[in-house]
KOLVOVEX-300374 format. One line per 4 residues: their letters; for each residue x negated, y negated, z negated of C-alpha. Coordinates in nm, 3 decimals. Each point is the difference from the previous one (the first is absolute). Layout:
% KOLVOVEX-300374
A = X:Y:Z | ...;
END
This chain:
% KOLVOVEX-300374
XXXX = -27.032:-8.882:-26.894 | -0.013:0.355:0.140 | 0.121:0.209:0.263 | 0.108:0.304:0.152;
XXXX = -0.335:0.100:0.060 | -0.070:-0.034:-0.372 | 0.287:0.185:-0.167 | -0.094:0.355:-0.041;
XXXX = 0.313:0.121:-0.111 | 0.431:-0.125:-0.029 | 0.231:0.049:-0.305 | 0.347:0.121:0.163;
XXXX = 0.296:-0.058:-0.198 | 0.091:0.234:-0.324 | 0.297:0.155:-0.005 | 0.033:-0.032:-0.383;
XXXX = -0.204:0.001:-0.299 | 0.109:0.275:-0.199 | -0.172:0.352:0.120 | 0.382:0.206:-0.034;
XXXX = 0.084:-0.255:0.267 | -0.284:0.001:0.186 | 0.041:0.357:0.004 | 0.372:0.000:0.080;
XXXX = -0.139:-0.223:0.322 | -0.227:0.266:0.106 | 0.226:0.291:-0.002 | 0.261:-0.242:0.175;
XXXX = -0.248:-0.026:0.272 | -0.107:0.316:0.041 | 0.362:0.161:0.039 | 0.048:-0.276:0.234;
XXXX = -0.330:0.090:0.214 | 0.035:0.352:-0.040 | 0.380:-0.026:0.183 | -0.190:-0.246:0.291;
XXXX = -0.281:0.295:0.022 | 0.295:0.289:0.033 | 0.270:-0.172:0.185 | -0.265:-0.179:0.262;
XXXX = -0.234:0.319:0.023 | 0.338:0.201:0.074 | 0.119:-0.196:0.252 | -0.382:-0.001:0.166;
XXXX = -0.029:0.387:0.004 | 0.392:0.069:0.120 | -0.020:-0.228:0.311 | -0.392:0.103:0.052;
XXXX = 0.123:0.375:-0.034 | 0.328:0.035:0.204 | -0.033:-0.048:0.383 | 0.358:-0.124:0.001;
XXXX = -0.129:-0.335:-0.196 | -0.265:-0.049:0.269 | 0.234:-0.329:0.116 | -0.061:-0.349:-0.016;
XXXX = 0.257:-0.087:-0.282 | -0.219:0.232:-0.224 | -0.341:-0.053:0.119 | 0.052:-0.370:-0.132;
XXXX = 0.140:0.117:-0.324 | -0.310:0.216:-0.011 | -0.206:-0.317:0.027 | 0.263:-0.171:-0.266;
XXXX = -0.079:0.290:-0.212 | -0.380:0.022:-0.010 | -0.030:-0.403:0.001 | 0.242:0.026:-0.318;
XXXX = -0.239:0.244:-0.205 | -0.282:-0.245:0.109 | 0.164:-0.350:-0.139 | 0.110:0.199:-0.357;
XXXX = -0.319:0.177:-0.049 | -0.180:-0.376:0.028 | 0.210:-0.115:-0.302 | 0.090:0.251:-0.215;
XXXX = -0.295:0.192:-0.097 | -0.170:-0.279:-0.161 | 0.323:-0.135:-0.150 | 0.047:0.363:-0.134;
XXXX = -0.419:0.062:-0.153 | 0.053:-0.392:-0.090 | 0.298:0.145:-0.267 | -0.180:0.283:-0.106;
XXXX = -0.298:-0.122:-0.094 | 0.121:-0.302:-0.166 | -0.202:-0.265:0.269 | 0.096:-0.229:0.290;
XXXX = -0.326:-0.029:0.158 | -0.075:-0.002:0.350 | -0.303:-0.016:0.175 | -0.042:-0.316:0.279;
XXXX = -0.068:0.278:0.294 | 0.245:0.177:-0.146 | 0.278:-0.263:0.046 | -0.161:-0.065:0.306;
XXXX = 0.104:0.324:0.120 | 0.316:0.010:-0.152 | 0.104:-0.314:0.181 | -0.137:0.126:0.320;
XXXX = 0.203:0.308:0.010 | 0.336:-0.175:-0.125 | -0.027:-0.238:0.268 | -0.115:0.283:0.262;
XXXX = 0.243:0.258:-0.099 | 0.323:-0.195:-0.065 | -0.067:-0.199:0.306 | -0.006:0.290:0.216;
XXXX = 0.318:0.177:-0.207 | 0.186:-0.364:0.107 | -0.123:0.070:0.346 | 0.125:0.368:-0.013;
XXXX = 0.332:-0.132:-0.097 | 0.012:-0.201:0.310 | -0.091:0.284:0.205 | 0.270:0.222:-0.164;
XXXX = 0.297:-0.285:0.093 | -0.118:0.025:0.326 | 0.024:0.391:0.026 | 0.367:-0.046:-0.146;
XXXX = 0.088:-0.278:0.273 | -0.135:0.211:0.269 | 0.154:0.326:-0.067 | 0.321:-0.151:-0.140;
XXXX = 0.017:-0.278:0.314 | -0.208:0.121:0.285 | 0.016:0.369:-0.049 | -0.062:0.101:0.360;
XXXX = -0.326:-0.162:-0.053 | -0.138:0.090:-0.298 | -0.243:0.249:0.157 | -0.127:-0.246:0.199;
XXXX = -0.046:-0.298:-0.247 | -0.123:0.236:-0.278 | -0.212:0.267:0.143 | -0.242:0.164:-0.221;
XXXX = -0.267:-0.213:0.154 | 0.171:-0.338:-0.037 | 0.068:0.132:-0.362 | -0.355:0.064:-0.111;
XXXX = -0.109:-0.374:0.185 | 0.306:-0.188:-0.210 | -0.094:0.219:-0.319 | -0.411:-0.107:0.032;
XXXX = 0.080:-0.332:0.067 | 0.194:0.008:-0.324 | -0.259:0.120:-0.202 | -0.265:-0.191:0.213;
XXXX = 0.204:-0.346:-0.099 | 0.061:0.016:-0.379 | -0.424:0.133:0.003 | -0.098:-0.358:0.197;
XXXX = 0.262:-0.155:-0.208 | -0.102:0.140:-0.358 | -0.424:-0.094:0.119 | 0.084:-0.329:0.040;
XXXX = 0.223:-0.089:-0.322 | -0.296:0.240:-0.182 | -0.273:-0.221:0.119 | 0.153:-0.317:-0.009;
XXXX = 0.135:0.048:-0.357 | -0.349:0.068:-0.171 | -0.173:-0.251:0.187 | 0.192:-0.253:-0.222;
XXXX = -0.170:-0.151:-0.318 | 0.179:0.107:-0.329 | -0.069:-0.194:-0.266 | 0.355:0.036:-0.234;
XXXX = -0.100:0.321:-0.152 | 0.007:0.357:0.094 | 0.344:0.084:-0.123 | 0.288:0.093:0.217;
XXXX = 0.374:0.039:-0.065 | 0.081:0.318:0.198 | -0.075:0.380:-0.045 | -0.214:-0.013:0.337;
XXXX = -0.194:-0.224:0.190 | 0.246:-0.236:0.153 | -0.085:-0.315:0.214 | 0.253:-0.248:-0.119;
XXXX = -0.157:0.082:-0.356 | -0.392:-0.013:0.111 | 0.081:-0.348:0.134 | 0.119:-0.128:-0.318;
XXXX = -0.341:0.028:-0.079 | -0.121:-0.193:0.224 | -0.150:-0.354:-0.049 | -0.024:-0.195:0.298;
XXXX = 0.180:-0.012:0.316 | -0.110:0.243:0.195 | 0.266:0.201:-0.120 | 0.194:-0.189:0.261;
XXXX = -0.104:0.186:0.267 | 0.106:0.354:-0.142 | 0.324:-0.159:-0.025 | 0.017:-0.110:0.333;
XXXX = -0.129:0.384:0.109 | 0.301:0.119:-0.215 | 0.233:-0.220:0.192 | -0.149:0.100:0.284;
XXXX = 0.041:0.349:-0.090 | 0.364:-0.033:-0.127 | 0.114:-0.190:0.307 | -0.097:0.331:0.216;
XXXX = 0.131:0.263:-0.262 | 0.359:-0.255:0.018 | -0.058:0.074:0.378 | 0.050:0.323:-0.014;
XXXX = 0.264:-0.025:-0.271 | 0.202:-0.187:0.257 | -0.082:0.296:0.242 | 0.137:0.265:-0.230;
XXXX = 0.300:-0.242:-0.054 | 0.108:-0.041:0.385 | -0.070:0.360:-0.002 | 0.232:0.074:-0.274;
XXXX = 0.233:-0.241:0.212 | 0.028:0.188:0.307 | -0.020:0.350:-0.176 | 0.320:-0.118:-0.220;
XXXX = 0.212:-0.077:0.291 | -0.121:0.278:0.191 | 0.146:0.232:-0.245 | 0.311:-0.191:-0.066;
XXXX = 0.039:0.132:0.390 | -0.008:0.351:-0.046 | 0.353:0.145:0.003 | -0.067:0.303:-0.295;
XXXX = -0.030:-0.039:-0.381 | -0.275:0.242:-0.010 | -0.176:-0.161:0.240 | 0.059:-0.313:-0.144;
XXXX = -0.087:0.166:-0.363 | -0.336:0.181:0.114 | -0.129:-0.350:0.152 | 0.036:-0.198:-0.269;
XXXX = -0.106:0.208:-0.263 | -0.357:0.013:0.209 | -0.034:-0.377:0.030 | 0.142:-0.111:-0.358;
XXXX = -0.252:0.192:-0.186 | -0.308:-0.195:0.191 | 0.172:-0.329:-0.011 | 0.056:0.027:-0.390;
XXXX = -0.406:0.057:-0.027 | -0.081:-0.230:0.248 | 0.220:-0.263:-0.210 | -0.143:0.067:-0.331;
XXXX = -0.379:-0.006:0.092 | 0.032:-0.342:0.214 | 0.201:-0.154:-0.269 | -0.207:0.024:-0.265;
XXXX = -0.366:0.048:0.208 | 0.135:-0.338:0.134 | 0.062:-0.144:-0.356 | -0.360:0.092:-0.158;
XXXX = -0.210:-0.146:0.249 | 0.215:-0.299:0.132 | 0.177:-0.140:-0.349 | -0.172:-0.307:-0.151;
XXXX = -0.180:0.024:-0.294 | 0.266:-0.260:-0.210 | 0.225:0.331:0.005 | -0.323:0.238:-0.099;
XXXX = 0.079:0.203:-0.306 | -0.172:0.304:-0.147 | 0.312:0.188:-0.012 | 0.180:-0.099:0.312;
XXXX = -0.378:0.083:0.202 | -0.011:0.371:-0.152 | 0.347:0.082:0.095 | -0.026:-0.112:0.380;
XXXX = -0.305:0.150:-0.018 | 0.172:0.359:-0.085 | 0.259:-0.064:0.211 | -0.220:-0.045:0.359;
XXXX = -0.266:0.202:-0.113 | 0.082:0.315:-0.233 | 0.404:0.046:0.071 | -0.045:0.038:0.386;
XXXX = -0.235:0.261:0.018 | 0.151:0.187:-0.284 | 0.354:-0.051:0.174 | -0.044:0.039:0.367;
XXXX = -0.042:0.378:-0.029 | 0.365:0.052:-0.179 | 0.183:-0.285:0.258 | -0.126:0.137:0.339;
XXXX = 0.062:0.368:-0.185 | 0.316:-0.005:-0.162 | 0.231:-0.032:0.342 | -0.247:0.128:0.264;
XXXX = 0.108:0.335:0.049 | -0.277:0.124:0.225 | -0.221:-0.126:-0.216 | 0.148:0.126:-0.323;
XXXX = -0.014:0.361:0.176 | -0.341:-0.018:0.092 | -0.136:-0.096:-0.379 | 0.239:0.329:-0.132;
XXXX = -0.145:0.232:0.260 | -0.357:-0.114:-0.153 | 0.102:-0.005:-0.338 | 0.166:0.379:0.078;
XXXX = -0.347:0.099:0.218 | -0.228:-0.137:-0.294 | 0.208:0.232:-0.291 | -0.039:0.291:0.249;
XXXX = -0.332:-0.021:0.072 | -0.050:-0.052:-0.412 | 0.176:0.350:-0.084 | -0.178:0.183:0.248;
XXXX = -0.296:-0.127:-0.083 | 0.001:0.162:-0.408 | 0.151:0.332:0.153 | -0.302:-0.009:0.215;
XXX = -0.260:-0.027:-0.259 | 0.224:0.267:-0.173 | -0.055:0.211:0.271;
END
C-alpha cells in the first residue's frame, strides 16, 4: 500500500481528449475568469475609491469581492494551463494548497454572506440602530473573525485530509483538489473521521443558513409593512440579489461534500463543482451591480476618471 506521503503528484479530471476541445475548455475558462477578475476588481476599486461606499453594506461586499477572486483563482488557473498544455497533472503540495484555500476562502465568503443578511436585517428592521450594532469597529472584528474562521477551518480539513493513507491510486474525478474525491482514495477507515469533520463543518455552515433564513424572515415582513411601492421596490431588490447567491452556493456546496458516493458521477461532480465554485464569483459582481444604483454610479465615475486620465495622458507626452 501507499500513502499520501508517497504520492508526489494527482491526475485531475480531463475535460476531453481531443486538443480543439481541450482548447475550446481553455478559452471557456479564461473568458469566464477574465469577467470574475473585471467585474470583482471593479467593484473592489469603486467602493475602496468613493467615500460615499465607506458603509457597512459595502465594506462586506468588499470582503465578498476580494474572497471571490481568491476561491476562482485556486481553481481555474490550473484547470485553464491543464487545457493548454494537453496534461492533468498536479503536484501533491500543490493540491494541498489548492484544497487549503478552497476550504479557507469559500468558508469565509459563506461567512461573509451571513454577515451581509445581518447588515440587511439591521438596517431594514432596526434602523435607528444600525450605527450602533455596526460601527466601523464592530465591522472590522465580525469581518476578521470571518476570515479568521474559514483559515482555522480550511488548516484543519488540510491537515487532516493528507494525513490519511491512499492506497486506490492517484487519480481524481474533479478539475481541482476536492475532498469528497481525495477520500475515494482512501483505503482504510480513517477516512471516517474527515467525514465526521465535514459533518461537523456542515452542521455550523446549516447554522448560519438558518440565520440568514430567519433573517430573510423578519426582513420580508418588515417590508411588506412599509406603506410605498418604492420603498417596498428599493428593499427588495437589495435583499433578493444576496439571497439568490446565498441559495445557489449552499445548494450545491452542500451537495458536493455531503451526497453519498452511490450517487457519485463524473459528470454530475464537475457541474456542482462549477456551479459553487466558478459561477459565484464570476456572477456576484453583475447581481449586487445590476440594481444597486449607488454602486452602479460609483463604477461609471471610475470607468469615466480612468478614460480621462488615459487621454490626457498621450496629449501629455505630445506635449
Amino acid at each position: 500500500m501507499s500513502n499520501s506521503s508517497s504520492i508526489t503528484q494527482f491526475l485531475l479530471l480531463a475535460f476531453a481528449d481531443t486538443r480543439e476541445l481541450q482548447l475550446l475548455h481553455f478559452w471557456l475558462f479564461l473568458g469566464i475568469y477574465l469577467a470574475a477578475l473585471l467585474g470583482n476588481g471593479l467593484i473592489i476599486t469603486a467602493i475602496a475609491c468613493d467615500h460615499r461606499l465607506h458603509t457597512p453594506m459595502y465594506f462586506f461586499l468588499l470582503n465578498l469581492a476580494v474572497l471571490d477572486l481568491g476561491s476562482i483563482s485556486t481553481t481555474l488557473p490550473k484547470a485553464m494551463a491543464n487545457s493548454l498544455w494537453n496534461t492533468r497533472a498536479i503536484s501533491s503540495w500543490g493540491c494541498a494548497a489548492q484544497v487549503f484555500y478552497v476550504f479557507f476562502l469559500i468558508g469565509a465568503e459563506f461567512s461573509v454572506l451571513t454577515l451581509m443578511a445581518y447588515d440587511r436585517y439591521v438596517a431594514i428592521c432596526q434602523p435607528l440602530h444600525y450605527g450602533t450594532l455596526l460601527g466601523s469597529r464592530a465591522c472590522v472584528h465580525m469581518a476578521a473573525a470571518a476570515w479568521g474562521t474559514g483559515f482555522l477551518n480550511a488548516l484543519l480539513h488540510t491537515a487532516n485530509t493528507f494525513s490519511l493513507p491512499l492506497c486506490q491510486g492517484n487519480v481524481l474525478d474533479q478539475f481541482f483538489c476536492e475532498v469528497p474525491q481525495i477520500l475515494k482514495l482512501s483505503c482504510s477507515d480513517s477516512y471516517l473521521r474527515e467525514i465526521g469533520i465535514l459533518v461537523a463543518t456542515a452542521s455550523l455552515g446549516f447554522g448560519c443558513f438558518v440565520f440568514i433564513v430567519v433573517s430573510y424572515v423578519q426582513i420580508f415582513r418588515a417590508v411588506l409593512r412599509i406603506p410605498s411601492e418604492e420603498g417596498r421596490h428599493k428593499a427588495f431588490s437589495t435583499c433578493l440579489p444576496h439571497l439568490a447567491v446565498v441559495s445557489l452556493f449552499i445548494s450545491t456546496a452542500f451537495f458536493a461534500y455531503l451526497k453519498p458516493p452511490s450517487t457519485s458521477s463524473s459528470v454530475l461532480d464537475l457541474v456542482v463543482a462549477v456551479l459553487y465554485s466558478v459561477l459565484p464569483p464570476a456572477v456576484n459582481p453583475l447581481i449586487y451591480s445590476m440594481r444597486n444604483q449607488q454602486l452602479k454610479e460609483a463604477i461609471r465615475s471610475l470607468i469615466s476618471w480612468t478614460f480621462l486620465k488615459s487621454e490626457k495622458f498621450p496629449s501629455s507626452l505630445h506635449q
